[in-house]
TORDOZA-139801 format. One line per 10 residues: number of its first residue (from 1); their letters; for each residue x, y, z of N, C-alpha, C, O. Coordinates in steps of 0.02 Angstrom, whole numbers. Example, Ala and Ser with C-alpha at 12.3 -4.5 7.8 and 13.67 -1.06 7.14 Angstrom:
BEGIN
1) AS) 660:-284:390:615:-225:390:660:-165:390:712:-166:423  642:-112:354:684:-53:357:645:2:394:670:57:402
% end
This chain:
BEGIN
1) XXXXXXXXXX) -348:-1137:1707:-294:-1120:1661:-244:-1177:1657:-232:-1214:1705  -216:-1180:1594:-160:-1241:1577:-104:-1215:1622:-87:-1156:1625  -80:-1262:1654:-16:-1250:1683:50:-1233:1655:73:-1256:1603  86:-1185:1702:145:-1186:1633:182:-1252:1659:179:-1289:1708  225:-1246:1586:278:-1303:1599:313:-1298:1555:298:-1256:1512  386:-1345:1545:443:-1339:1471:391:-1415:1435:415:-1471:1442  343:-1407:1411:326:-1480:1380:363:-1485:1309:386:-1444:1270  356:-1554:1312:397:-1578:1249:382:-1542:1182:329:-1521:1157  454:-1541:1157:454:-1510:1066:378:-1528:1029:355:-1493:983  361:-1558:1043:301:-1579:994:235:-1533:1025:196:-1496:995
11) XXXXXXXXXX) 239:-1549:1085:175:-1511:1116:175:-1433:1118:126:-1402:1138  236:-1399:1096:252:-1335:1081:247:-1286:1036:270:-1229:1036  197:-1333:973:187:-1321:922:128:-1321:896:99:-1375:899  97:-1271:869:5:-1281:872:-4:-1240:804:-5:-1179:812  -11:-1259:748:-18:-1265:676:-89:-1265:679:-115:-1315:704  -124:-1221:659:-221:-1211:641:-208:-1185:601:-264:-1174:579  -162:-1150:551:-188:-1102:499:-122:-1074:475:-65:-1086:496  -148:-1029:420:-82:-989:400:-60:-940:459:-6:-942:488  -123:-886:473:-109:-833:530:-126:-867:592:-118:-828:639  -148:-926:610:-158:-960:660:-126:-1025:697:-152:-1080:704
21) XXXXXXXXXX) -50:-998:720:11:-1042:711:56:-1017:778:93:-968:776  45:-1057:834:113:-1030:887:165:-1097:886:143:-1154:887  227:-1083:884:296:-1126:892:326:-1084:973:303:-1028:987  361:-1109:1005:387:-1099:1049:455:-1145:1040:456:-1206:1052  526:-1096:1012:550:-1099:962:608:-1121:1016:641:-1072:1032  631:-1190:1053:677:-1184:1092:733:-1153:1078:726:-1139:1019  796:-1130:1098:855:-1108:1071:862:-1085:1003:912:-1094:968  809:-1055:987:802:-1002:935:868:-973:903:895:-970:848  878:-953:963:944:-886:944:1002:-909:997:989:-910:1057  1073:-929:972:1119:-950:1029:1105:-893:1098:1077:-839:1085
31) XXXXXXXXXX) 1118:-904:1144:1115:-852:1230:1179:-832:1212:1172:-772:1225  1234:-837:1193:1280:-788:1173:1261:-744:1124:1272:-685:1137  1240:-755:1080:1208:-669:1033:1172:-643:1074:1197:-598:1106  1091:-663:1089:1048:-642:1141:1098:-591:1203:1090:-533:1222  1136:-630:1215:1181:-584:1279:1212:-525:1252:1215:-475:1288  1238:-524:1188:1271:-463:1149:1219:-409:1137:1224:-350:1153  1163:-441:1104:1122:-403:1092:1104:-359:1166:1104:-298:1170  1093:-391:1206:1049:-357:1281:1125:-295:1290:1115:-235:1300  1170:-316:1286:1230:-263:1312:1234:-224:1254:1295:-221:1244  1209:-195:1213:1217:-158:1175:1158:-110:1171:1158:-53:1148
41) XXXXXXXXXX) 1113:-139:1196:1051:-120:1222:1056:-67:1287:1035:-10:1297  1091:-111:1323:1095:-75:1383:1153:-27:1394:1154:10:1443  1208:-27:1339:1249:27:1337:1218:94:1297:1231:153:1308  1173:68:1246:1143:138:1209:1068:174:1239:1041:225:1220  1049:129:1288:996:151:1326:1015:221:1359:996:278:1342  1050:205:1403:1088:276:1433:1107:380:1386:1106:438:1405  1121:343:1325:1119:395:1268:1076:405:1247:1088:443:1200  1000:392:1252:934:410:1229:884:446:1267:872:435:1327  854:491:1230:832:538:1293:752:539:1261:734:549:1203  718:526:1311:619:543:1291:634:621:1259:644:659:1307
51) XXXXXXXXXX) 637:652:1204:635:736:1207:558:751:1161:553:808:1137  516:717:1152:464:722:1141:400:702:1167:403:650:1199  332:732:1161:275:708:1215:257:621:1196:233:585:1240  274:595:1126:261:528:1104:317:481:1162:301:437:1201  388:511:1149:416:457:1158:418:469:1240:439:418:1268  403:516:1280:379:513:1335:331:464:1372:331:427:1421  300:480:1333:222:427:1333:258:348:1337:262:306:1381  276:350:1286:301:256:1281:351:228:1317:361:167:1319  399:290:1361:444:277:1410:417:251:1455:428:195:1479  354:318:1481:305:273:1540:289:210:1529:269:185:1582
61) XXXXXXXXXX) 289:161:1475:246:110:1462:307:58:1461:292:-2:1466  389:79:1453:435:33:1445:453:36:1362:511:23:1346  405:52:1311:426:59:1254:494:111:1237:501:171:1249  532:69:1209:582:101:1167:595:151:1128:592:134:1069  612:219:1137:603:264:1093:638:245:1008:693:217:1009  613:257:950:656:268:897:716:266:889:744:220:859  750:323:917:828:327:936:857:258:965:912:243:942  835:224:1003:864:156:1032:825:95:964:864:54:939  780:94:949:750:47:885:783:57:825:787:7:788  810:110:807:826:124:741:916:119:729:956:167:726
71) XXXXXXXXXX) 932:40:723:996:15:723:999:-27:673:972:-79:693  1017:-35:612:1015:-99:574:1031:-153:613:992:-201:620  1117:-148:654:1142:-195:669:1087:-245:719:1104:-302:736  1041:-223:733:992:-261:792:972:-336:728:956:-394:741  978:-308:671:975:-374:625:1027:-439:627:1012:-499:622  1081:-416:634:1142:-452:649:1123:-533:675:1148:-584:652  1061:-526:738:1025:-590:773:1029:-644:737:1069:-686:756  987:-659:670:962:-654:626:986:-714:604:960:-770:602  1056:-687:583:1121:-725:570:1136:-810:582:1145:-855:540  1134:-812:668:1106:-848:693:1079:-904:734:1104:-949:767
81) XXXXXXXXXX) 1001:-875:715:920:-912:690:940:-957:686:998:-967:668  895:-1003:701:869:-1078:669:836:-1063:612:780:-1081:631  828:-1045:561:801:-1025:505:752:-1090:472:697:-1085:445  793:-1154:484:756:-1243:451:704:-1206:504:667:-1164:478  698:-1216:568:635:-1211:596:584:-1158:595:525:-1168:611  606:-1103:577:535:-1029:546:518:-1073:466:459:-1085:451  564:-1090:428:563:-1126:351:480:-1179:383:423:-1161:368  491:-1223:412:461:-1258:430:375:-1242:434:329:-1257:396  379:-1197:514:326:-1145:545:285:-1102:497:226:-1097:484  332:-1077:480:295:-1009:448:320:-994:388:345:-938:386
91) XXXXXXXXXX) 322:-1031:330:338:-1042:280:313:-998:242:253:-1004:230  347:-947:214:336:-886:167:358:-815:187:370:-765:153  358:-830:279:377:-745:298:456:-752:307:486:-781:352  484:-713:242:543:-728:249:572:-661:245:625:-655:214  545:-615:269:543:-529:256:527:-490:323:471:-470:339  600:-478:369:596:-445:419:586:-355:418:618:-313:386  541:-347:457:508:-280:450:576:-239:486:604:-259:537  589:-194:458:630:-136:503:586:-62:531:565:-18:493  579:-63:616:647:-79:650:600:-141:693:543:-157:674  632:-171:752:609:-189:785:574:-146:848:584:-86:855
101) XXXXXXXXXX) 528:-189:897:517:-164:959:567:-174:983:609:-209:954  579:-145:1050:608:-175:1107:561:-129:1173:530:-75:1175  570:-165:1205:500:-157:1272:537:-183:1327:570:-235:1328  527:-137:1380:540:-155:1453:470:-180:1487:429:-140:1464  443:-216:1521:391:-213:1548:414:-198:1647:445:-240:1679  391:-137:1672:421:-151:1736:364:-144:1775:374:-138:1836  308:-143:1755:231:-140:1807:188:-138:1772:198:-127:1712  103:-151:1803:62:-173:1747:26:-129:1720:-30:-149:1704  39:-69:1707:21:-20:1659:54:-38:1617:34:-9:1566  112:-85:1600:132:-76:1534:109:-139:1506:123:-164:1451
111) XXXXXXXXXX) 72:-161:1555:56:-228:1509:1:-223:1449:-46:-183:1449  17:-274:1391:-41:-274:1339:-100:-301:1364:-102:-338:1413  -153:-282:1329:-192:-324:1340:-215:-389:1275:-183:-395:1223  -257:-417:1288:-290:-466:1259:-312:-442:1174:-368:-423:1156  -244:-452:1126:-272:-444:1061:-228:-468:1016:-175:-496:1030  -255:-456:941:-202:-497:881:-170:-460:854:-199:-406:846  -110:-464:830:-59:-422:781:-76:-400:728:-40:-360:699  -130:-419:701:-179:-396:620:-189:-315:658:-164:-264:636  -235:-322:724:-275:-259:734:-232:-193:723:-250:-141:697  -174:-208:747:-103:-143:739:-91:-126:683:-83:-67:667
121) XXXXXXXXXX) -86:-186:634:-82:-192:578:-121:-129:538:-102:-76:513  -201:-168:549:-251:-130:525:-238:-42:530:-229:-3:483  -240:-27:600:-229:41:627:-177:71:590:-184:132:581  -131:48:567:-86:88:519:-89:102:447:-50:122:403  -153:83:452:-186:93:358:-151:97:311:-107:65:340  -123:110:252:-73:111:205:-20:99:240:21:74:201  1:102:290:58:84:308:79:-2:368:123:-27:403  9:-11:343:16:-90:378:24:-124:348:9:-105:291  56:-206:351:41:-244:327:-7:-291:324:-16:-313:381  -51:-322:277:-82:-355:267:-57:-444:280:-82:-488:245
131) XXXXXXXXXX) -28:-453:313:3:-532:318:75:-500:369:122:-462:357  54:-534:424:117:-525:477:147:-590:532:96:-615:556  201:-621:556:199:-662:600:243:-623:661:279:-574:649  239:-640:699:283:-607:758:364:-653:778:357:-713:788  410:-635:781:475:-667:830:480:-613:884:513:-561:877  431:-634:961:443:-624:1049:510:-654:1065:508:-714:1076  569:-623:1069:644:-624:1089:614:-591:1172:580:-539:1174  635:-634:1240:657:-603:1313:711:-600:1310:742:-649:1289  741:-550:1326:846:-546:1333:847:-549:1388:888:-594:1394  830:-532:1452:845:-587:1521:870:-631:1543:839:-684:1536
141) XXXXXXXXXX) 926:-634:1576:962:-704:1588:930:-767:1614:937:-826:1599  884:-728:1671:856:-769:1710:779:-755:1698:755:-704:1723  729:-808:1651:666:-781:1642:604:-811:1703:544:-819:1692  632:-822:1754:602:-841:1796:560:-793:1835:599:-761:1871  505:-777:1844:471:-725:1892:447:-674:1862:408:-636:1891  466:-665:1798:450:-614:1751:400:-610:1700:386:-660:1668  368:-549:1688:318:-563:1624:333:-577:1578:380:-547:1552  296:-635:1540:285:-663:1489:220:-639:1424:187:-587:1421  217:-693:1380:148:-690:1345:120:-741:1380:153:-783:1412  56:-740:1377:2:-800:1366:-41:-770:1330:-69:-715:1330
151) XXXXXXXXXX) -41:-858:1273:-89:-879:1216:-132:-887:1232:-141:-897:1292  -198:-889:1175:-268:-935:1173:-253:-962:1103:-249:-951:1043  -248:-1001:1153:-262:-1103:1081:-305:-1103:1074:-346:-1115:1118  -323:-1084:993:-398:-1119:999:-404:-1111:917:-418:-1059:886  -387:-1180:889:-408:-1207:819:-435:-1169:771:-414:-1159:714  -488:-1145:801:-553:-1113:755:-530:-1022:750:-554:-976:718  -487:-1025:785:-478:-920:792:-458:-908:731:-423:-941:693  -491:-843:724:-494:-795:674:-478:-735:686:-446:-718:736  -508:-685:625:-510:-611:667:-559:-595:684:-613:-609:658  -545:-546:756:-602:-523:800:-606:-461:828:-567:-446:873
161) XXXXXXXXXX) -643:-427:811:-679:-353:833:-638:-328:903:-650:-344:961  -595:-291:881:-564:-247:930:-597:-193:957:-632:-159:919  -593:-174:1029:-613:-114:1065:-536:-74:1077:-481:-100:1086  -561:14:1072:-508:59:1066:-506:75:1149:-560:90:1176  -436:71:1197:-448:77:1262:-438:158:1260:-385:184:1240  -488:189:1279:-464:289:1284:-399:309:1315:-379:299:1372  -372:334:1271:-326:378:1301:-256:337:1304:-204:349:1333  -270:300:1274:-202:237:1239:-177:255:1168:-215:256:1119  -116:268:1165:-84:292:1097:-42:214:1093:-45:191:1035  -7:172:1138:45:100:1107:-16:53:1130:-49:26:1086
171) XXXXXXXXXX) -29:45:1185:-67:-34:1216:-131:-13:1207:-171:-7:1254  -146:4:1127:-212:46:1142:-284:-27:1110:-342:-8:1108  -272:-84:1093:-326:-140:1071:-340:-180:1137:-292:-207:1165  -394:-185:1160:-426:-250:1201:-483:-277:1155:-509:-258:1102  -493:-338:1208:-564:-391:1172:-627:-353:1211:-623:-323:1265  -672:-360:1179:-750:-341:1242:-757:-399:1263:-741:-450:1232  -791:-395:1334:-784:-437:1363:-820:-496:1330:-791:-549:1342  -868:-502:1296:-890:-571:1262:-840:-614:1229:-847:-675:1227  -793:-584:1204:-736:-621:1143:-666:-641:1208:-615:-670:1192  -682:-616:1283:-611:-652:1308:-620:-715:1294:-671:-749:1288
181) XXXXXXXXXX) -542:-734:1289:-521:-802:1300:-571:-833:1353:-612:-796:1380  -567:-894:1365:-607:-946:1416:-536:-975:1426:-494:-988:1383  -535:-986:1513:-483:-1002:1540:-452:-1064:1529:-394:-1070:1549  -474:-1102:1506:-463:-1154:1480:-431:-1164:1402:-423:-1219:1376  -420:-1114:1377:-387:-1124:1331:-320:-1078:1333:-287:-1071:1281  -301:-1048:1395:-241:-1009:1387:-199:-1053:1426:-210:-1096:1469  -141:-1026:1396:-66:-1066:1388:-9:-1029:1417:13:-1003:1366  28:-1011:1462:85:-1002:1468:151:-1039:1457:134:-1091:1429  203:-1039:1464:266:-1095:1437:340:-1025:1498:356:-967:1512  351:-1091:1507:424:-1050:1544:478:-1055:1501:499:-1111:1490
191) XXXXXXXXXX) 507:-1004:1472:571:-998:1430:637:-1004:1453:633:-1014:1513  691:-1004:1437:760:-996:1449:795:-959:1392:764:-972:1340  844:-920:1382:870:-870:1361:894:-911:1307:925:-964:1313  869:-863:1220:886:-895:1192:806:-915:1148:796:-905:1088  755:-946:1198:696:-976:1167:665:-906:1145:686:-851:1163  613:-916:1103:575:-868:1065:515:-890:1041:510:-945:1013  456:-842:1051:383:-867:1023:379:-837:943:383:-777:932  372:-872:906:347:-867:841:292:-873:816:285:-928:791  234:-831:810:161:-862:819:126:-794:745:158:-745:725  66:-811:724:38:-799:660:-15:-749:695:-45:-766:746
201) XXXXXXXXXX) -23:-687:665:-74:-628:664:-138:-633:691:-165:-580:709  -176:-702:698:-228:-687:715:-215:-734:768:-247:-784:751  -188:-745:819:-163:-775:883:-168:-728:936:-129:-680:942  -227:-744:985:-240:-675:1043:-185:-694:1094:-176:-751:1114  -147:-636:1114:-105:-664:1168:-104:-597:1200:-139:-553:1175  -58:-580:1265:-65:-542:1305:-14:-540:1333:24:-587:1323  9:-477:1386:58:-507:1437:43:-522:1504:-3:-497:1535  84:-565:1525:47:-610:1584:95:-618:1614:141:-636:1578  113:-612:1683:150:-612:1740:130:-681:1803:78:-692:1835  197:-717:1800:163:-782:1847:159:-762:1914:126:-800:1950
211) XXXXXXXXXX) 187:-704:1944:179:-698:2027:164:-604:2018:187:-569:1972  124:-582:2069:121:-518:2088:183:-478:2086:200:-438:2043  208:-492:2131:280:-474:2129:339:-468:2076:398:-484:2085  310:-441:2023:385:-501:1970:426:-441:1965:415:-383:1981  480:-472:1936:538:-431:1912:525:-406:1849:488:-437:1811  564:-330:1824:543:-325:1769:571:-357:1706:622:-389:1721  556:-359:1641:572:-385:1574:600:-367:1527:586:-307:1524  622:-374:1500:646:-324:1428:649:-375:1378:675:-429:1394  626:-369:1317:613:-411:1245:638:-374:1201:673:-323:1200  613:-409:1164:636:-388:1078:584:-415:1045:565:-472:1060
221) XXXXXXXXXX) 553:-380:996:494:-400:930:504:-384:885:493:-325:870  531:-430:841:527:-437:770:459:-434:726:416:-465:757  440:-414:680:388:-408:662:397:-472:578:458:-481:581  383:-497:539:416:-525:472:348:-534:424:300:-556:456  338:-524:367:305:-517:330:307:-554:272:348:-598:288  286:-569:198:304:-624:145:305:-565:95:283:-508:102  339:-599:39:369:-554:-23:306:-501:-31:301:-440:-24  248:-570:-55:189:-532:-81:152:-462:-50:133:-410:-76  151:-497:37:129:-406:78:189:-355:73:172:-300:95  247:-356:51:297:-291:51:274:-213:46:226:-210:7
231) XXXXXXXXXX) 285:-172:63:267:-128:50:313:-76:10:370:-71:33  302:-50:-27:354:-17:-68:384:60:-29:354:96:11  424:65:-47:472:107:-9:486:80:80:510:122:119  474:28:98:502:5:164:557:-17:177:582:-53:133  582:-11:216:625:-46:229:642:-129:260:628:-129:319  660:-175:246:661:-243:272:739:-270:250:781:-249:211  732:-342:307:806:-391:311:793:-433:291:750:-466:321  829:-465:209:797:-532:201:812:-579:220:873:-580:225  776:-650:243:831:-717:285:846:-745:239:872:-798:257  844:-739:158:847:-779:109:927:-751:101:971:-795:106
241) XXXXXXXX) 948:-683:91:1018:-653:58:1057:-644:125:1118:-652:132  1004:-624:178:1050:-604:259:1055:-523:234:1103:-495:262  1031:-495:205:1046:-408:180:973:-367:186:918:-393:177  985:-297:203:925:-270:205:937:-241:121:986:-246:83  876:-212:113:847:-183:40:782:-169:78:752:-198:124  769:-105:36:714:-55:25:652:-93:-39:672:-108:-96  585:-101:-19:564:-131:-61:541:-95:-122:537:-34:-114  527:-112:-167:534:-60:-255:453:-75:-254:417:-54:-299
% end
């Protein structure tokens, strides 16, 4: 396996394709918003209660119930962005999906496994999008010891045949074992508060923890989409006006 490391701006950036694109977006988002955001997080956490068997389920897993996701102001981030550098990256998704994730990871049942953001996509049939990129926000002060993603680099990826894990309603896509990654092409990167992965739909990644022991995580996932995939009657934030609108 590639070692992690902070390697240079250039080496942080791996362009194969439209959906086949990771940036590792240094100072993305100033650590003073990031910090606002996490305390607002953690003051409305307390007021949210699992009162259903779904959002039960996704508590166990660290997922965020609705009630804590469903905030416009979580758009506010946004504001800002380095925006020249997504302009750059991922040129066209300029259409943030509402709401976001937000995810605790505190043990490895909640970890994902090994798959692409299309497959979720897919699974939501009329209600997926067809063209998606991801913004991975850690709000953690200190991202040291904690789970992360790790990528597979690899030029040539496409989309690939998902297996359904039983009895999984959120972390429910893995690879069969023929389609894992080969160790040699996965990537970890150590972040600091503030950095953010920006990476294209058909990019297999996972979550990945550098020591047994780790501390737990909490993120944020943006989901962003292009004019053309919109879906009508959705809701989205545009980075072009800074305003949400419902799409017609």
């Amino acid at each position: 396996m590639m070692r992690e490391d902070r390697a240079a701006a250039a080496g942080e950036r791996y362009s194969h394709g439209p959906d086949n694109f990771l940036v590792v977006a240094r100072g993305f988002f100033p650590p003073a918003t990031v910090r606002a955001v996490r305390g607002k997080i953690e003051a409305r956490r307390p007021t949210v209660k699992a009162d259903d068997e779904r959002s039960r389920r996704a508590a166990e897993l660290g997922v965020a119930p609705d009630a804590l996701r469903l905030h416009e102001d979580w758009y506010a981030i946004w504001r800002d962005a380095d925006l020249g550098l997504l302009r750059e990256y991922g040129p066209g998704f300029t259409e943030v999906i509402y709401p976001p994730q937000i995810r605790t990871v505190r043990n490895t049942r909640s970890f994902v496994p090994w798959h692409q953001d299309a497959a979720y996509m897919q699974a939501l049939g009329q209600r997926g999008h067809a063209r998606v990129m991801t913004c991975f926000l850690p709000l953690d002060e200190d991202l040291a010891g904690r789970p992360t993603l790790q990528f597979c680099i690899d030029p040539r990826q496409g989309p690939v045949e998902h297996v359904t894990r039983p009895g999984e309603t959120f972390n429910q896509f893995d690879l069969p074992e023929r389609l894992q990654p080969r160790p040699e092409t996965c990537r970890t990167f150590e972040l600091a508060l503030g950095d953010a992965y920006l990476f294209g739909q058909h990019v297999l990644h996972r979550t990945h923890a550098p020591v047994p022991d780790f501390n737990e995580r909490t993120s944020m996932e943006f989901r962003l989409t292009t004019k053309a995939a919109r879906i009508p009657g959705k809701d989205y934030f545009s980075l072009e006006s800074l305003q949400f609108y419902k799409a017609g």
